[in-house]
N, C-alpha and C positions, 0 to 999 in steps of 0.2 A: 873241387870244393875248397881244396887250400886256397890260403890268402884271402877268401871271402869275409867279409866284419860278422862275427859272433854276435848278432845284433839279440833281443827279446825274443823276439818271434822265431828264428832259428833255434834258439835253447829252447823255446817249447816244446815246438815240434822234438827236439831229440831224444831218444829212450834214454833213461836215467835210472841211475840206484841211490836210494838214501839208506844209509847205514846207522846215523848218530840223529835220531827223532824220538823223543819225549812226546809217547800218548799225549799226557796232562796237558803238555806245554805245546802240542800240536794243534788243539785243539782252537777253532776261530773263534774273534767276537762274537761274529753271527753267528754259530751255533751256540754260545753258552749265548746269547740272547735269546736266543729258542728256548734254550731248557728252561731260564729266567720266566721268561714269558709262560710256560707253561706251567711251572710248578704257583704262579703267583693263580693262572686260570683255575688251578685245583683248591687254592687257598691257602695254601702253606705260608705259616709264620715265618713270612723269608725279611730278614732285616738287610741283605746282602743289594746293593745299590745295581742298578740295571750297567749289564759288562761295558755296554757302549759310553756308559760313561765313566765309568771305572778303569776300564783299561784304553783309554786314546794315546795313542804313541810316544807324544811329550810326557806324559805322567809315568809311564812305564820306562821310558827310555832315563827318565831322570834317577843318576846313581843305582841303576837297577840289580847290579849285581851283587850291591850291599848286602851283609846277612839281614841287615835292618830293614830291607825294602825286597828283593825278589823271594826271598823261600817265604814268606809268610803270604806269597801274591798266591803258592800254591796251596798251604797248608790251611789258610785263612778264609781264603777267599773260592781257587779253582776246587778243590776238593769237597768244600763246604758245600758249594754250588751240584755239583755232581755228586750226589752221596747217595742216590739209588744206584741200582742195577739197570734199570730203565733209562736211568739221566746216563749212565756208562755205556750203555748198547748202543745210546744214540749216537753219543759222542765220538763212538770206534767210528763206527757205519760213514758219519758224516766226513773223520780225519783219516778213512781208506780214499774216500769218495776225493775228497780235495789233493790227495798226493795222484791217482789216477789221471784227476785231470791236469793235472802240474805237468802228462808225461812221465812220473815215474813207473817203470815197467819191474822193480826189483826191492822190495822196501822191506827192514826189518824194525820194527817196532821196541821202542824198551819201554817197560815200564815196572814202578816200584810196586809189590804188591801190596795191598792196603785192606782194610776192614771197617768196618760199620756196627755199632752195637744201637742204632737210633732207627735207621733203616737197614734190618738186618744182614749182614751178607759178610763171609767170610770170606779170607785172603784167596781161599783155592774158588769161592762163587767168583772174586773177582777175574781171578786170569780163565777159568774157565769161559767165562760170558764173553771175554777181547777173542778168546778161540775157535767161539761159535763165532762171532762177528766176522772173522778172517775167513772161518769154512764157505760162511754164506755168502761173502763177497765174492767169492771163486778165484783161488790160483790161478788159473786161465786169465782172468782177468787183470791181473797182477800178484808177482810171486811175494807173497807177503809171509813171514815169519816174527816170532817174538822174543827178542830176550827179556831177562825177570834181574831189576836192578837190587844190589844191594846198598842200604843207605849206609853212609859213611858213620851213623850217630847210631846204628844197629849194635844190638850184642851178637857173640859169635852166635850162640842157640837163636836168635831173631835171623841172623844173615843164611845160618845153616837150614833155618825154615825155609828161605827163599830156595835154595839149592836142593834141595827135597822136593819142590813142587818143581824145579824148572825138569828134573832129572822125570819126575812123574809124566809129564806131559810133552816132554818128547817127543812120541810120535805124534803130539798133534800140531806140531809146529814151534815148541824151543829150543832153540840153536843154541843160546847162552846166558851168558851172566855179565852183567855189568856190577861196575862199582861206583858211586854217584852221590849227589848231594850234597851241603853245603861244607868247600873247602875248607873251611877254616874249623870244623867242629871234626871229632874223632877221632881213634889211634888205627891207621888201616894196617898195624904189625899186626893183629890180632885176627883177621881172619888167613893166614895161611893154612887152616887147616879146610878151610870155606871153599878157598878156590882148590886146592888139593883135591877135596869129592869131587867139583865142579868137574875141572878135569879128569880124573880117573872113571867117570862115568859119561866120560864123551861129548860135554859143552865147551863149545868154545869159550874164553874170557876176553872182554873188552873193559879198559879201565880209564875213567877220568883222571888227564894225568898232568897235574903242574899248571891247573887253571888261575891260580892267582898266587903269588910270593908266599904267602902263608905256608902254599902244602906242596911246595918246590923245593923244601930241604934234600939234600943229599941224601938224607937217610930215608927218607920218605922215598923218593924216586927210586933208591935203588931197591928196596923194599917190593914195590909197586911191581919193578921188573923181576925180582924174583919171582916172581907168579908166576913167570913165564905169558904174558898177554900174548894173545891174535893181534888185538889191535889195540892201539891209544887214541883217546879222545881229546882234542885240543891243543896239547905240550904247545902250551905258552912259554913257561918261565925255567926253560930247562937249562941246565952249565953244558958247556960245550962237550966235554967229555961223554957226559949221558946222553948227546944227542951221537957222538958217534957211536954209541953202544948200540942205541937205537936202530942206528943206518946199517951199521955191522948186520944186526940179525934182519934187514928187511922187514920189521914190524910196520904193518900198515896201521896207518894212519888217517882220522876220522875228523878232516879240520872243517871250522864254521867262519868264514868270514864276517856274516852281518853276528851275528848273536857277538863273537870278540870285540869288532869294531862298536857298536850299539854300547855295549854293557862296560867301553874303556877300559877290556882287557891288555889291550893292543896300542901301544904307540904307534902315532904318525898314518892312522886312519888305515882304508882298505892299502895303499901304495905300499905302509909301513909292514903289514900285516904278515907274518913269519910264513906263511905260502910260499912266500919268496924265499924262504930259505929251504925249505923242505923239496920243492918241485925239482931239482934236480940231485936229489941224495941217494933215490932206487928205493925210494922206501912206495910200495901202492897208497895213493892216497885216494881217500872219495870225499868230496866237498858236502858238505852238509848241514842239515838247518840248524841242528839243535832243537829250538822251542819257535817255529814256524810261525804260532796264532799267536805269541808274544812279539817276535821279532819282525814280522811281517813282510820277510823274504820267503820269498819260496828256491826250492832246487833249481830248476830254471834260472831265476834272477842270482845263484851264488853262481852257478856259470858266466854268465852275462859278465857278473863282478871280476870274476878271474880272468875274462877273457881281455873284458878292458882298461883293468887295470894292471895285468902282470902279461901284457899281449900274445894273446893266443888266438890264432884264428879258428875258422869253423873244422879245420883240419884240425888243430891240437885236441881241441874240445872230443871231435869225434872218434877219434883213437881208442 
């Protein structure tokens, strides 16, 4: 199998784990075109523009990562659109269904918990209904798990809700805690005592970490590590020194090629792309989508990307 070309069709066919996948942002055109479509056949006073023409790649891909242009694509628009339990059920089912067929055989789902007081449903209806969705799709089918994000614009009592419910639900399938949402907004010194439960009650922590200059201070990152994280998400804009602390502990790492590349987190495109830095430090890494139905790479093609542009053949891949 060495030396064979990692071509498309071989990374499909290969079993694969996605670790760093946003429900919301996993979510396809074509299924928020479904929910569209349906909530308009009910009659719902939907002012909200049909996704496919809302989200076409050039409009999304343009400055996306702006606070001005991506977070309001979720809080505005994805969210708005999905604000049943019903519109939520579907959306799970449908974004197990398309990581399945991607070939993913191991997938951990994150998402921030959220609420409704228009169509009613509470933050624990929320994660409980992604729960059932997981039960029903069967394990067997693919090992699927959830962690429960906290937002970076959360109060501790907000953050320490999510960590309440993740520690509840447990045994039905959360593993951890994330930390997440828009860089540039937040003091994340304030939840140490957040991840503290987290961990003292047996969830793993996984943290966005050094996604844009903004939230790449020194005191920020070393902060971040104090937490003691499983793993990091991203480390884009990290000083050398914190990256060998990094390496030192073997902290695995949660890197996105297309979402970096797309959103010009990253100079000098996929080639330029810090993979290249990281792939030989001993740190585990797992290549991942991030926001999948945004970025319209799937696991497969961030393989494909790594294989052809940082050369790895169907042996490196398969290891």
């Amino acid at each position: 199998m060495s030396h064979l070309v990692a071509d498309a069709a071989f990374t499909k066919l290969l079993p694969k784990i996605e670790l760093h996948a946003h429900l919301t942002g996993s979510i396809s055109v074509s299924t928020l075109h479904d929910i569209w479509q349906e909530r308009k056949k009910k009659g719902d006073d939907l002012s909200l523009e049909d996704p496919v023409l809302a989200l076409p790649p050039e409009k999304v891909y343009y400055n996306v990562f702006t606070s001005a242009n991506f977070f309001p694509l979720f809080d505005g628009y994805i969210y708005e659109l999905c604000s049943s339990i019903d519109a939520i059920r579907f959306a799970t089912q449908q974004v197990l269904r398309d990581f399945e067929q991607d070939g993913v055989r191991y997938l951990e789902l994150r998402t921030t918990p959220r609420e409704n007081v228009t169509n009613p449903f509470s933050k624990e209806d929320y994660v409980s209904t992604i729960l059932d969705c997981i039960r029903e799709f069967g394990r067997e089918r693919m090992s699927t798990y959830l962690i429960l994000s906290i937002d970076r614009r959360n109060s501790v009592a907000q953050a320490m809700e999510t960590v309440e419910l993740a520690i509840k639900y447990k045994d039905r399938g959360v593993v951890g805690v994330d930390l997440c949402g828009n860089p540039t907004k937040g003091n994340v010194g304030i939840f140490r005592p957040v991840f503290e439960k987290a961990q003292s009650s047996g969830l793993k922590i996984t943290l966005h970490f050094a996604e844009v200059p903004e939230s790449s201070t020194t005191q920020e990152l070393q902060t971040l590590l104090s937490y003691q994280p499983d793993r990091l998400g991203h480390v884009i804009n990290v000083p050398d020194d914190i990256k060998e602390d990094i390496a030192r502990r073997g902290i695995g790492l949660e890197l996105c090629l297309s979402c970096n590349v797309h959103a010009k987190l990253t100079p000098g495109g996929f080639a330029g792309h810090h993979f290249g830095y990281w792939k030989d430090k001993g740190c585990p890494i797992s290549l991942c989508t991030d926001d999948v139905g945004i970025f319209r790479s799937s696991v497969s093609n961030e393989y494909r990307l790594a294989a052809e542009h940082f050369n790895f053949d169907r042996g490196d891949l398969a290891v």
